[in-house]
C-alpha positions as CSV (number, residue, x, y, z in Angstrom):
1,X,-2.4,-6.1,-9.3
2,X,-3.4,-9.3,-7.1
3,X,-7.2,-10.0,-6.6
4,X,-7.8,-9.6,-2.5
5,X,-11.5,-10.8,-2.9
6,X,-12.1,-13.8,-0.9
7,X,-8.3,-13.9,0.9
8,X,-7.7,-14.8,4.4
9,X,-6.3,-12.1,7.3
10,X,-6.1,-12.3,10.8
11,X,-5.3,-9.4,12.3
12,X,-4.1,-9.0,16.4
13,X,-5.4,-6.1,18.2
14,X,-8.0,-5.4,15.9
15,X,-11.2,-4.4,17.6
16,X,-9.9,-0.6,17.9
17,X,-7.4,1.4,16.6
18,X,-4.9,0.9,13.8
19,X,-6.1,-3.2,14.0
20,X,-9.7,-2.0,12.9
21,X,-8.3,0.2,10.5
22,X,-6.0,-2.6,8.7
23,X,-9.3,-4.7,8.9
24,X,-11.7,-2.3,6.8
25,X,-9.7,-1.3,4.5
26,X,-9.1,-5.3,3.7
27,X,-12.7,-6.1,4.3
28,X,-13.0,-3.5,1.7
29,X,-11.4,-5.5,-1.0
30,X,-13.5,-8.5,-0.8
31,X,-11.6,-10.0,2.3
32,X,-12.1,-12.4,4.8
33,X,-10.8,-11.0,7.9
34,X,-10.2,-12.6,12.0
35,X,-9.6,-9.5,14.4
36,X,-8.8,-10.3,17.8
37,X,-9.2,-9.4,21.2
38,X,-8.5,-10.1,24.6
39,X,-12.4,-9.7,25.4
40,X,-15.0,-11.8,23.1
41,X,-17.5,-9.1,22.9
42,X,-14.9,-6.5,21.8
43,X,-13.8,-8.7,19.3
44,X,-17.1,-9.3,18.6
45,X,-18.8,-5.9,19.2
46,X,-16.0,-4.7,16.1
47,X,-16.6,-7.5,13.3
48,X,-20.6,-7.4,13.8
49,X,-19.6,-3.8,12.8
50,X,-17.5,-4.6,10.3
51,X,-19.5,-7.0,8.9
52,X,-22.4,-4.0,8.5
53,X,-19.8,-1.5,6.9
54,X,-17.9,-4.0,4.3
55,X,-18.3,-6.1,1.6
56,X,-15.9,-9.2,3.2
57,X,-16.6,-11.1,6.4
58,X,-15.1,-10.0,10.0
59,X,-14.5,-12.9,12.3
60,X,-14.2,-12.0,16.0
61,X,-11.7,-14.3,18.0
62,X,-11.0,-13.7,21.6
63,X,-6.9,-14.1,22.1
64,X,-4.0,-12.6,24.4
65,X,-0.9,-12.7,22.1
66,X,1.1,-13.3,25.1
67,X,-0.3,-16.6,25.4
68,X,1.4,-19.2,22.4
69,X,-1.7,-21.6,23.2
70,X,-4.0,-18.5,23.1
71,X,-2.2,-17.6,19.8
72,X,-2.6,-21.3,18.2
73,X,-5.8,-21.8,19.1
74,X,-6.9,-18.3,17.5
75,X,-5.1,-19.4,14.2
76,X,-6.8,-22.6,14.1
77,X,-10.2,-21.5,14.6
78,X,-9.7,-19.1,11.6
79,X,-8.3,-21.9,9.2
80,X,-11.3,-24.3,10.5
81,X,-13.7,-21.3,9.1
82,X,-12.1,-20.7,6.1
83,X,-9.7,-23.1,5.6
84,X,-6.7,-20.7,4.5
85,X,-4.5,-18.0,5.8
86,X,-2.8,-15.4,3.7
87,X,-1.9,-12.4,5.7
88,X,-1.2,-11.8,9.3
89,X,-1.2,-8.0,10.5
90,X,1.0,-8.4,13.9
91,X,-0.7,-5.2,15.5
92,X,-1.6,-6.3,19.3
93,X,0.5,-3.5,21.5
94,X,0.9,-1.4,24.7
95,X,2.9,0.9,25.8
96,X,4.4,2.1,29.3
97,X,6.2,5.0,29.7
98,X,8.0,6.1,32.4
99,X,11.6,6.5,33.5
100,X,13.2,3.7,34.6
101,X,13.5,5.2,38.2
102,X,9.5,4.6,38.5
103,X,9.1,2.1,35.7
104,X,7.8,-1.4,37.1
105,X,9.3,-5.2,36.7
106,X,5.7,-5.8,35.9
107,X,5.2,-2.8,33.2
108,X,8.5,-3.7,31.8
109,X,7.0,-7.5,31.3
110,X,3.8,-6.7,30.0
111,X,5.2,-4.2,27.4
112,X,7.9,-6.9,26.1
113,X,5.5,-9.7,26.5
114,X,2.9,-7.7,24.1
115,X,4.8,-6.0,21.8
116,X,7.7,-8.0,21.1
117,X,7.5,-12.0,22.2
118,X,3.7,-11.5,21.7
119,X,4.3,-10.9,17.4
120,X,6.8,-14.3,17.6
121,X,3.9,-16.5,19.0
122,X,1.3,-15.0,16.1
123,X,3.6,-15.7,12.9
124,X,5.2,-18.9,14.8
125,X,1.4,-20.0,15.2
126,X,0.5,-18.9,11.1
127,X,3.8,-20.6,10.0
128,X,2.5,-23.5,8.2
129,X,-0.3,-22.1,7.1
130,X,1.3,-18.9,5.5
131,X,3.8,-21.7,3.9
132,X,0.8,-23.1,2.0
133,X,-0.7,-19.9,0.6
134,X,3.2,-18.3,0.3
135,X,1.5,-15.8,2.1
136,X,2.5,-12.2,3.4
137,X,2.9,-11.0,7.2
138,X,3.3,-7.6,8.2
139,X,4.0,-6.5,11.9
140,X,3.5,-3.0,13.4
141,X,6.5,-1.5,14.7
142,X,6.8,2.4,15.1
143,X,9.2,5.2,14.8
144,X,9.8,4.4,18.5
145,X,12.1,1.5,16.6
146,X,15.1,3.7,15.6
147,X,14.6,6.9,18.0
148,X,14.4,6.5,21.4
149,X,13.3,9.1,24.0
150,X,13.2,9.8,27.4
151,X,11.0,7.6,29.4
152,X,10.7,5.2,26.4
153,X,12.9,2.3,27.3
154,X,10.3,-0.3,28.1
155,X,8.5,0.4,24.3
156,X,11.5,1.7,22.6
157,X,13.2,-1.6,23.6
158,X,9.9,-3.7,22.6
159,X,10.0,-1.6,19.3
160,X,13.4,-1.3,18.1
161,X,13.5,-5.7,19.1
162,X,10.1,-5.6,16.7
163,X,11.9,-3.9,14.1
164,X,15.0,-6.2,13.9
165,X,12.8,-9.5,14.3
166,X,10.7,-8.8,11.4
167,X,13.7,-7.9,9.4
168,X,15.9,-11.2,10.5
169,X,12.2,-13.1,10.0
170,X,12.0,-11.6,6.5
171,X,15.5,-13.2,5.3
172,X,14.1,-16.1,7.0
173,X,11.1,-16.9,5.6
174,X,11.3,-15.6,2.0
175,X,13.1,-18.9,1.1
176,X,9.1,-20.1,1.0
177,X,7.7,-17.7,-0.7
178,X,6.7,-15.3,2.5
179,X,6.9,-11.9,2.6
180,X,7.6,-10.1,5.4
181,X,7.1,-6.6,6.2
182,X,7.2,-3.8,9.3
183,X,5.8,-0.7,8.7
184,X,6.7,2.2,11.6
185,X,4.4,5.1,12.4
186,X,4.9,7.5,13.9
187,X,1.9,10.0,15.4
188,X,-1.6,7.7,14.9
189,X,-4.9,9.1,15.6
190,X,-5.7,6.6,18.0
191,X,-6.8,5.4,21.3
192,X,-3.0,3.8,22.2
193,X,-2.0,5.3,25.8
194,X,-5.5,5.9,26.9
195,X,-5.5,8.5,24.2
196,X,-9.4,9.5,23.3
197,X,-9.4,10.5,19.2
198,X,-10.4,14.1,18.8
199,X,-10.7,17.0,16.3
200,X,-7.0,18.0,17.4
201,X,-5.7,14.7,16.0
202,X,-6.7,16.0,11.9
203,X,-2.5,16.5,11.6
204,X,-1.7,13.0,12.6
205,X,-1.8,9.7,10.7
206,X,-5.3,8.3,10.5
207,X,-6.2,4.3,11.2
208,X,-7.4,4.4,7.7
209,X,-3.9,5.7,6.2
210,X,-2.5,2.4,7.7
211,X,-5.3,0.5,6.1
212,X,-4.5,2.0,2.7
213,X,-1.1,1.1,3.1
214,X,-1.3,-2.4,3.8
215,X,-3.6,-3.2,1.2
216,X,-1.0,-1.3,-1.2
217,X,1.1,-3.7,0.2
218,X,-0.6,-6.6,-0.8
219,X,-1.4,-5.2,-4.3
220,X,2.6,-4.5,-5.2
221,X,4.0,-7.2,-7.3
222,X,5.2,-10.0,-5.7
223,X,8.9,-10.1,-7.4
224,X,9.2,-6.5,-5.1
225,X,9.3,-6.3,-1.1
226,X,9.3,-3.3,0.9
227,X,10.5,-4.6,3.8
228,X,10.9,-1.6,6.0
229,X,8.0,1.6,5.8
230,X,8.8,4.1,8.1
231,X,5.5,6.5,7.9
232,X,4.9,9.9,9.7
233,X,2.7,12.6,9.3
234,X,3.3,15.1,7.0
235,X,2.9,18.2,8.4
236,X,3.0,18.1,12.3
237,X,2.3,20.9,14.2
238,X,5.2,23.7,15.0
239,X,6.9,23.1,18.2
């Protein structure tokens, strides 16, 4: 089992949500973890609370994935900290839904931007850094990647593109030494969509659930690579 304590993540999207999640549950093997944010004091407002539930260190960075400078400048402010990047959690995303009768050029954009073109500038900014530490990035796609629905086709496009650019990335970039991954939930406990976590959520997929699986993730040996998780809740309610 590899020793996490004192490794390197930066993690998009992390000052709520699945992002947080992802970060704790690395923080709580003796990580060293950047979440960002497009505001500063979110991203900062989550690692000062990191930093007083974990044993690792939170980091927060203020960066709009949709931005390649944005995403290059947030990658080299983690390496001048800690001088070493071994895992990127691609997690920044929206979503829009609407049918595409009432669906917006502008929605459409921002959705693609974020969730698709926004993961390519984040590992195209770690690249030489993960080629040093051979290390492992894992983007966040969802089940919204291989079954579309009605008033979807802004995220189910973003998602199902997300799917099969991690997948072409992983044949890619495992010539040095990088592992790639996607894992796809489905129903998170989250605030995604404007959603406010409640007691009604106990049936879906908590953040922490995601945080257990990526550090299971970086535990498995390194000769073996999921490459594809799809997750979902067990037992969802009766329809």
């Amino acid at each position: 089992m590899q020793n996490l304590e004192n490794k390197v993540a930066l993690v998009t999207g992390g000052s709520k949500g699945i992002g947080y999640g992802v970060a704790e549950a690395l923080m709580k093997q003796g990580m060293k973890v950047a979440i960002t944010s497009r505001s500063q004091s979110s991203a900062d407002e989550a690692a000062e609370k990191l930093n007083q539930a974990s044993n690792g260190q939170a980091l927060g960075l203020e960066a709009d994935v949709r931005s390649m400078e944005s995403q290059q400048q947030a990658v080299d402010k983690l390496l001048s900290e800690w001088g070493q990047l071994d895992l990127l959690v691609a997690n920044a995303g929206l979503g829009h839904f609407a049918s595409i009768e009432d669906l917006t050029p502008e929605q459409w954009n921002e959705t693609i931007d974020t969730n698709l073109t926004g993961v390519f500038y984040s590992i195209k900014a770690s690249l030489d850094a993960m080629k040093t530490s051979k290390g492992y990035i894992i983007t966040i796609s969802s089940l919204a990647g291989t079954n579309f629905f009605a008033g979807g086709s802004a995220y189910n496009a973003s998602k199902f593109g997300l799917t099969g650019f991690t997948q072409a990335a992983m044949l890619d970039l495992r010539q040095h030494g990088i592992k790639v991954s996607t894992i796809m939930p489905g129903s998170v406990a989250t605030y995604f969509n404007n959603h406010q976590p409640n007691s009604e959520d106990h049936w879906k997929i908590q953040i922490e659930d995601l945080g257990q699986m990526v550090v299971d993730l970086m535990h498995m040996h390194p000769r073996t690579l999921p490459s594809k998780v799809e997750v979902r809740p067990s037992q969802p309610p009766q329809k």
